[in-house]
N, C-alpha and C positions, 0 to 999 in steps of 0.2 A: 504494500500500500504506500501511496506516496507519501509526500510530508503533507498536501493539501488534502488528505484522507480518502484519494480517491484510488479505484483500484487499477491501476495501469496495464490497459492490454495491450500488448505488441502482436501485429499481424506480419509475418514474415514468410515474403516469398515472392512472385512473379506478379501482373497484372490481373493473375486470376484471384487473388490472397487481396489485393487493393479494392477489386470487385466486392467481396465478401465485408471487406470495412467501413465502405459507401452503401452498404445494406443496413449494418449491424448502426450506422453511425445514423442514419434515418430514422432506423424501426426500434433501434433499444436504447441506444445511446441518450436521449432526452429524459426516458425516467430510469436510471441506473445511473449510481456515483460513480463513471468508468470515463478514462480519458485513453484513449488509443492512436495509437502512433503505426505507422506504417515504415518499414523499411525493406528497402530491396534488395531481395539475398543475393543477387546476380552481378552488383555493383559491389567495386571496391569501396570497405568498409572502413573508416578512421579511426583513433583510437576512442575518441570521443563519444562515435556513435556503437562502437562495441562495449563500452561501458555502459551506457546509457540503456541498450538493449538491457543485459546483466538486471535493470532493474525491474524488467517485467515481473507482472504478479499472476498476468495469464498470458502465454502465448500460443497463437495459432501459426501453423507452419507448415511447409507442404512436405507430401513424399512423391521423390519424382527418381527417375531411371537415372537422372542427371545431376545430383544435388549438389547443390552451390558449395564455393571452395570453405565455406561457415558453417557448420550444419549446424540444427535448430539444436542438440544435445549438446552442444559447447557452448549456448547463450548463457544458459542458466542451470544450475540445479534445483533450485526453490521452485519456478513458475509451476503453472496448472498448465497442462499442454495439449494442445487439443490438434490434432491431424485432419489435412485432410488432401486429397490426392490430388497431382496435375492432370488435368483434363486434356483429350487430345485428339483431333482430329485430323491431323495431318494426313492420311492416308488420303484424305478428298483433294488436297493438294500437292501431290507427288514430285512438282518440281519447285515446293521453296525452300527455304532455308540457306540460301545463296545471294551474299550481299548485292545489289546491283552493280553491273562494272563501270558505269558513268554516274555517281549517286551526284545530286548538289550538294549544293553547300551546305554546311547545319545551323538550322535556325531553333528555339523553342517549336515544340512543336509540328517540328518538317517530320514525321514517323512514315511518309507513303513508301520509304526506300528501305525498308529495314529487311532483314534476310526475310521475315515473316512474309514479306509479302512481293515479293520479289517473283519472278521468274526463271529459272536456272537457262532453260533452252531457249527464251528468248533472250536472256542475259548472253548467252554463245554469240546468239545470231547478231544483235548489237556487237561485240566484240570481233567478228566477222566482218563488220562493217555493210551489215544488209541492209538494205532499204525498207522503210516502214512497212510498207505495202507489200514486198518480198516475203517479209518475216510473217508477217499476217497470213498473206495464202500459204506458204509453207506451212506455220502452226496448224490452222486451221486442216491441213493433210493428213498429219501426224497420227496415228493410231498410239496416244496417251497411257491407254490402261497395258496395251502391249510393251510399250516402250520401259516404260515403268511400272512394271510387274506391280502393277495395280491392289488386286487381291492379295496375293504375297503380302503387299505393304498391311494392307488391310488386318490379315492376318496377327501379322507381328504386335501393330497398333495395338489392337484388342487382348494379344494376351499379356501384353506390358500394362495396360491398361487394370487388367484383372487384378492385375499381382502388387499393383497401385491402391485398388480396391480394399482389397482384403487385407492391406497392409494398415487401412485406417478408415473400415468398416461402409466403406461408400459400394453402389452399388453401380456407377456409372457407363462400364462397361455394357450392360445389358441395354439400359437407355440409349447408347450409342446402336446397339446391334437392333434395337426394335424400331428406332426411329428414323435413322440418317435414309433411310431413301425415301421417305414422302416429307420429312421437314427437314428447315433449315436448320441444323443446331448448332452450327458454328458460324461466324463471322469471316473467321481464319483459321486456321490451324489451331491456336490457341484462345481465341476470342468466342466464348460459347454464349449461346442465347439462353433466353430466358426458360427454360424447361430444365436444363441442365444449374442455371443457378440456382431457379427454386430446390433443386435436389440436396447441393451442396449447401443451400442456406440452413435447409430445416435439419439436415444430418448436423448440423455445426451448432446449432443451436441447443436440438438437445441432447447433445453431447454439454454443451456447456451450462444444461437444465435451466436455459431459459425458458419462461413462462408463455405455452404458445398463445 
């Protein structure tokens, strides 16, 4: 608890973990003595703001196939800890995760070029020096799920996904396998819609025996 009596929760992890704070900071945050901080486990970390973590009284924090150079069990030993899994669709985008090879400059807020969202094979074709319209009817030829062992990818997703699951009681895997081909559920790869955060809100919730 802090010295203003309140109980300090750290939400630590990626945009999906920032997502869950802008819920919790809406919906609970107004009648609960709790002040919550958010830091990002993916970014180098000062010594300042790893102390500062050290003071959480509850932290939430993901389990992912890839966990940050910090993990959430070297924050703290005290805190209350509450799990919960990265989410992943990637498999519906088989060619991001590849910085663009012409990106701009960086501004606040310039995020349209991040590997996320990127293109890998048009990212070639521009480096190729194709013409817009080139690259267009070319993409547009390409047999995608072939090229990109599609399934396969899908496969893997899901059972990394499972094991993500069962590692901090979420059930998300199965919501990816009954819904992805008649709805939207991601944004991007990582950017899940609203079906998937209602899942991870109320599994987080009461885990943390909030009052529904």
């Amino acid at each position: 608890m802090g010295a203003d009596g309140h109980v300090n929760i750290l939400f630590y992890g990626n945009c999906q973990v920032l997502a869950l704070r802008a819920i919790y900071e809406r919906f609970v945050q107004p009648f609960s003595g709790t002040e919550t901080k958010f830091i990002d486990a993916y970014q180098k970390l000062d010594d300042e703001t790893y102390d500062n973590m050290r003071k959480a009284d509850i932290l939430i924090a993901q389990v992912s196939s890839q966990p940050p150079e910090i993990g959430y069990q070297e924050i703290t030993q005290s805190a209350d800890v509450h799990l919960v899994p990265i989410v992943s669709g990637a498999f519906l985008w088989p060619n991001q995760g590849q910085p663009h090879p012409r990106p701009p400059p960086f501004r606040y807020g310039n995020y349209h070029y991040m590997p996320e969202y990127n293109d890998r094979f048009l990212g070639k074709l521009i480096e190729e020096g194709v013409s817009p319209e080139e690259a267009l009817r070319t993409y547009r030829n390409i047999d995608v799920a072939a090229i990109c062992a599609v399934g396969r990818r899908y496969e893997l997703e899901l059972e990394a996904q499972r094991w993500r699951d069962k590692a901090t009681g979420f059930d998300c895997a199965a919501i990816i396998e009954e819904h992805f081909r008649t709805e939207e559920l991601f944004q991007s790869a990582y950017y899940f819609n609203i079906r998937i955060a209602n899942h991870l809100t109320a599994g987080l919730f009461r885990s943390m025996k909030i009052d529904p």
